[in-house]
ZADO-1210 file (C-alpha; in nm, 4 decimals, padded with zeros to 6 digits):
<atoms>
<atom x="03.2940" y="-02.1485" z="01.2152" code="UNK" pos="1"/>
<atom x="03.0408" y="-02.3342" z="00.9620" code="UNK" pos="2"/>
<atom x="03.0709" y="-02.4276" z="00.6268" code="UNK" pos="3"/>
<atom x="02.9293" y="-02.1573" z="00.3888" code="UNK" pos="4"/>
<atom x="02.5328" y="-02.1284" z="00.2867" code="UNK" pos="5"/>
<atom x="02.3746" y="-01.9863" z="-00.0007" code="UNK" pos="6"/>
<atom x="02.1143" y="-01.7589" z="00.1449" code="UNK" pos="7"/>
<atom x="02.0190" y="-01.6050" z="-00.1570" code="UNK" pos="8"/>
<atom x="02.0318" y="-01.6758" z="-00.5053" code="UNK" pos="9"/>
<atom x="01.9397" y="-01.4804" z="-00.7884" code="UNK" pos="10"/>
<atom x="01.9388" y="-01.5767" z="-01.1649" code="UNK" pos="11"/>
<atom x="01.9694" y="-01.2336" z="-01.4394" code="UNK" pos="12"/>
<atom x="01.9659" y="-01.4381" z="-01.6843" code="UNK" pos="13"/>
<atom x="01.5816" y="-01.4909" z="-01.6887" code="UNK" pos="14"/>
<atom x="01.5376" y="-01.1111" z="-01.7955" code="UNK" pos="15"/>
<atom x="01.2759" y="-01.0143" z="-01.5153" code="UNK" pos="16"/>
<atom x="01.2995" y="-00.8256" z="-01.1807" code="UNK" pos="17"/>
<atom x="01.4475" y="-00.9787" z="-00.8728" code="UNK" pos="18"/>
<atom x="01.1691" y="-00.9947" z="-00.6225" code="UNK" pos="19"/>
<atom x="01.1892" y="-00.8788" z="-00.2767" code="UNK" pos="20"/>
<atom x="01.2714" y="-01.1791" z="-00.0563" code="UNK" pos="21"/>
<atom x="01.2938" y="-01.2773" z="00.3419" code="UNK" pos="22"/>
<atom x="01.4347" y="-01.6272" z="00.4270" code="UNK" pos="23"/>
<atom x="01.6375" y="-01.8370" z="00.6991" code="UNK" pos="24"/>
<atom x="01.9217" y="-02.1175" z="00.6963" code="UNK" pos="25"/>
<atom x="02.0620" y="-02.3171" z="00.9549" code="UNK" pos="26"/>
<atom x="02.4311" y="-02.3412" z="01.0382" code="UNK" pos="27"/>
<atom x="02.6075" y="-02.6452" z="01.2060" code="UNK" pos="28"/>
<atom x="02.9501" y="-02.4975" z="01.4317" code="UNK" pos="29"/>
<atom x="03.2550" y="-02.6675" z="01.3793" code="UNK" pos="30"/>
<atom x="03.3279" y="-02.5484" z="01.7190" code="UNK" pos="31"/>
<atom x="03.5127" y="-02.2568" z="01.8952" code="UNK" pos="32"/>
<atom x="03.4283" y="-01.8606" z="01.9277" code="UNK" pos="33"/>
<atom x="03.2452" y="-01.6954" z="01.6832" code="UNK" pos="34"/>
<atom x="03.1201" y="-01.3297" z="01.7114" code="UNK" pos="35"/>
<atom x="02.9772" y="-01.2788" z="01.3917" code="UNK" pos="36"/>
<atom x="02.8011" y="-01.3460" z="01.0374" code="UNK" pos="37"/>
<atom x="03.0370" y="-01.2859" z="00.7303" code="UNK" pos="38"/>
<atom x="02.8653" y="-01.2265" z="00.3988" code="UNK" pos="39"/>
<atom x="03.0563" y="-01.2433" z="00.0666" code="UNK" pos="40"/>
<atom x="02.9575" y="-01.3209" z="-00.3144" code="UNK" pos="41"/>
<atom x="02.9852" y="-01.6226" z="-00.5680" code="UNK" pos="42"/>
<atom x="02.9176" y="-01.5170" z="-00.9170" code="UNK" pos="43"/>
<atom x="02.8896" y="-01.7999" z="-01.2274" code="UNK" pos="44"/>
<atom x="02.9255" y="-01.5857" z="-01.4915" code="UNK" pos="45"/>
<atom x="02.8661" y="-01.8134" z="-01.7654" code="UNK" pos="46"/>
<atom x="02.9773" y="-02.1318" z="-01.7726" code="UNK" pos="47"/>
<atom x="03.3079" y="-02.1162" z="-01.7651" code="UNK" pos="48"/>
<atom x="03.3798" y="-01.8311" z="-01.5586" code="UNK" pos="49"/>
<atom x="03.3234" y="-01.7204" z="-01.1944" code="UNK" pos="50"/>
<atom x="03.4398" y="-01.5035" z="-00.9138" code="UNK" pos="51"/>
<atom x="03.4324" y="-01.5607" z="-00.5265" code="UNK" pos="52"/>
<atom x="03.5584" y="-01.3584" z="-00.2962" code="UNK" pos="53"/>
<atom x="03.5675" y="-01.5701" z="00.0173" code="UNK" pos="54"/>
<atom x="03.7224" y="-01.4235" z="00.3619" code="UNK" pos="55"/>
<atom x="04.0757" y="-01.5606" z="00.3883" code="UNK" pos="56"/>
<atom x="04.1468" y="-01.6162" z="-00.0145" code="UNK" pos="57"/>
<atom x="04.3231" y="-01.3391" z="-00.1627" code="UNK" pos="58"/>
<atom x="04.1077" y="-01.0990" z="-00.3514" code="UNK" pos="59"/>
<atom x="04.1600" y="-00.7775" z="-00.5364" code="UNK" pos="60"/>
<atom x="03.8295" y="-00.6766" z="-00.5635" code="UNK" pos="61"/>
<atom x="03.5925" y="-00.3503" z="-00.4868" code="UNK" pos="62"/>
<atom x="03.3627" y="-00.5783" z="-00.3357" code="UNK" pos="63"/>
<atom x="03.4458" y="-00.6375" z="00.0351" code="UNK" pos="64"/>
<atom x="03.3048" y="-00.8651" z="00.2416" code="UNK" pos="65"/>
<atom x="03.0821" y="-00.7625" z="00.5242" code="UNK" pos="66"/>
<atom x="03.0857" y="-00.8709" z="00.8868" code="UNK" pos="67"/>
<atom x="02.7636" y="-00.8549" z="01.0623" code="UNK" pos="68"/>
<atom x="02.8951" y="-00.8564" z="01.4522" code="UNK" pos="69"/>
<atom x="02.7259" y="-01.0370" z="01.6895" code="UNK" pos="70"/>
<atom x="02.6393" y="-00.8258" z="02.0728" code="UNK" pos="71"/>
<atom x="02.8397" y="-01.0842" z="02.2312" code="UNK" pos="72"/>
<atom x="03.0805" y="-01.3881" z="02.1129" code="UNK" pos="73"/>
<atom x="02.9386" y="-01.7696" z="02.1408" code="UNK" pos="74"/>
<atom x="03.1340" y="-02.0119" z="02.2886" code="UNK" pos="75"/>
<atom x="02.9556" y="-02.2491" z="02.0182" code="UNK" pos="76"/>
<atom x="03.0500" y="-02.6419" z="02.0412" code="UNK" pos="77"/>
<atom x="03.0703" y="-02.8717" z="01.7144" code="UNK" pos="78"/>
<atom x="02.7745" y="-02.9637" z="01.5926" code="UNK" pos="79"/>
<atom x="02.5703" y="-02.6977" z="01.7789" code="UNK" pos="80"/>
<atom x="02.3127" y="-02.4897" z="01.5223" code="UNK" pos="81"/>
<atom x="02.2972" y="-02.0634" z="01.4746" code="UNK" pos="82"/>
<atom x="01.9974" y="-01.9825" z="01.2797" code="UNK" pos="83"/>
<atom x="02.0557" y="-01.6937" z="01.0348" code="UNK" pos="84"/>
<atom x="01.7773" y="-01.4652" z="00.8605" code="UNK" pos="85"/>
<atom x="01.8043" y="-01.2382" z="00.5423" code="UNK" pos="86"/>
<atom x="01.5672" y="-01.0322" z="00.3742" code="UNK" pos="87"/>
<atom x="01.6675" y="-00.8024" z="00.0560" code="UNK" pos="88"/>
<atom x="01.4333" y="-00.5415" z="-00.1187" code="UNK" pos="89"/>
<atom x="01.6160" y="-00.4878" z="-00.4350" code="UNK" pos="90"/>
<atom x="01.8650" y="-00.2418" z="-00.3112" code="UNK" pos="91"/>
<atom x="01.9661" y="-00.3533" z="-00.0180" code="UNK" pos="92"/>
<atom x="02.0268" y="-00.6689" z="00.2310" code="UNK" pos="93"/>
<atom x="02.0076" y="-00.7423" z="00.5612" code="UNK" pos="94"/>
<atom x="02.1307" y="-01.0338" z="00.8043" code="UNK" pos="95"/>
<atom x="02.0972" y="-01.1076" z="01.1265" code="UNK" pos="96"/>
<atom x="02.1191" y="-01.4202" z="01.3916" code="UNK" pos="97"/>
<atom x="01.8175" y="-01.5254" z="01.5167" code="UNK" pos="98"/>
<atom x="01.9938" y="-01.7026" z="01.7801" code="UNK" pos="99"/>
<atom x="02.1007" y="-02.0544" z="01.8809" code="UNK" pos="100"/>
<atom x="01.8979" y="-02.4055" z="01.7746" code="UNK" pos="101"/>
<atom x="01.7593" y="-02.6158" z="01.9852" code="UNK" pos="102"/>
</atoms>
């Protein structure tokens, strides 16, 4: 119900670790119900090639994406703003709403 954000990006091209990493974006609703976060991945390859895969475009893939449900769904009107955190630790990531914008 927003357009997508980048909430992490990581460059292995640079040869050294990933550090571990906590952060927070800001999503505008386009309006309608949403119930929860959907996480997927964007690789660049090189610079020619990439792979998405996006909820809704078909995908053969072993990477799925992940839904991060909500308690309850939001009623959420255009324009209104869901702030999303993230934190990863090398091995694993995590995502969660912390709640609406004001």
């Amino acid at each position: 119900m927003s357009e997508a954000v980048d909430l992490f990006e990581f460059d292995f091209g640079v040869g050294v670790p990933v550090a571990k990493a906590r952060t927070r974006r800001t999503l505008t609703a386009r309006g309608g119900p949403a119930n929860c976060i959907a996480q997927w991945i964007h690789l660049q390859l090189d610079g020619a090639s990439e792979y998405e895969n996006r909820p809704g475009e078909p995908a053969f893939s072993c990477w799925a994406v992940l839904v991060y449900p909500w308690a309850k769904q939001l009623e959420l009107r255009a324009g209104e703003r869901v702030t999303v955190g993230g934190s990863h630790d090398l091995c694993s990531v995590n995502i969660w709403t912390l709640g609406l914008a004001r």
